[in-house]
C-alpha positions in Angstrom: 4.0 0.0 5.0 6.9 1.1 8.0 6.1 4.6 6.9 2.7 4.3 8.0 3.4 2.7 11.3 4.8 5.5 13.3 3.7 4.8 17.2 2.2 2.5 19.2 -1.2 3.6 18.3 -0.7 2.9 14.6 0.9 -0.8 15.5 -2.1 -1.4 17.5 -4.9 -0.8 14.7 -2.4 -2.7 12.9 -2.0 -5.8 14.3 -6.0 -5.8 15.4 -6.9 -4.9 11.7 -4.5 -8.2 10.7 -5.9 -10.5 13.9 -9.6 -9.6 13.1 -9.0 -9.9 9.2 -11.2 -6.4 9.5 -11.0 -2.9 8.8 -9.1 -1.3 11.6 -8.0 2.5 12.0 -6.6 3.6 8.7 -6.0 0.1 8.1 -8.6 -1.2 4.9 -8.2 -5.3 5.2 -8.8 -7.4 1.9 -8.8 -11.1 2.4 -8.3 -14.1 -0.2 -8.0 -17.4 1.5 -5.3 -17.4 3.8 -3.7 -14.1 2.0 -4.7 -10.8 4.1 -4.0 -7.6 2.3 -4.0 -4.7 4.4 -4.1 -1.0 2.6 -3.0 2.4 4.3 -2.9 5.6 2.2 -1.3 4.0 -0.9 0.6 1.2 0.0 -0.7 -2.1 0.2 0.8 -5.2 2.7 0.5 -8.9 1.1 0.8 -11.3 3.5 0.8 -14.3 1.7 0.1 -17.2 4.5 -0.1 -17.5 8.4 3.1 -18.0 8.7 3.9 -14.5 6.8 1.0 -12.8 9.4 2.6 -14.2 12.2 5.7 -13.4 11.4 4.9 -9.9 10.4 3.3 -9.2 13.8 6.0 -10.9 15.9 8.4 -7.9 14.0 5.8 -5.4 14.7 5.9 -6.3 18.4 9.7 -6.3 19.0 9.5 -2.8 17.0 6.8 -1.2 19.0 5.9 -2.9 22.5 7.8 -2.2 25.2 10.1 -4.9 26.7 8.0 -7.9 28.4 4.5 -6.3 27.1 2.5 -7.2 24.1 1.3 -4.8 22.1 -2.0 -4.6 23.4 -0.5 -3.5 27.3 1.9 -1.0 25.8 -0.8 0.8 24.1 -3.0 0.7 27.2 -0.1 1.6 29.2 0.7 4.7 26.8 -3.1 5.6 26.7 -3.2 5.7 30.5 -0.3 8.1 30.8 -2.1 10.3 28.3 -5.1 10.5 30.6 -3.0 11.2 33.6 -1.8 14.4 32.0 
């Protein structure tokens, strides 16, 4: 799944594809009970409890959001600077 996550975009649709429990992006979500599968290209995620998800996003976060930002700000931040140009 690392392959597929290559900016902040992509951690973003990520982690709101694994929070919702919804399709998100290129992100196809499967759920059985507390087990989220989440499919890109050919790959598929299992995250087999809460404490998997939780854990999964909190190593997403230190890999992609910028120091004292969540996810969520870094993207907008990066999206900002994108309109600026």
């Amino acid at each position: 799944m690392d392959d597929n996550v290559e900016n902040i975009e992509d951690a973003f649709c990520l982690k709101q594809a694994i929070e919702n429990r919804e399709n998100w992006g290129s992100y196809d979500i499967t759920t059985k009970d507390d087990k989220i599968f989440v499919t890109a290209t050919d790959e598929t995620l299992m995250l087999a409890s809460i404490k998997a998800q939780e854990t999964f996003l909190s190593m997403l976060k230190k890999r992609f959001a910028d120091e004292g930002l969540d996810i969520e700000s870094t993207y907008e931040f990066y999206r900002q600077m994108e309109k600026d140009d």
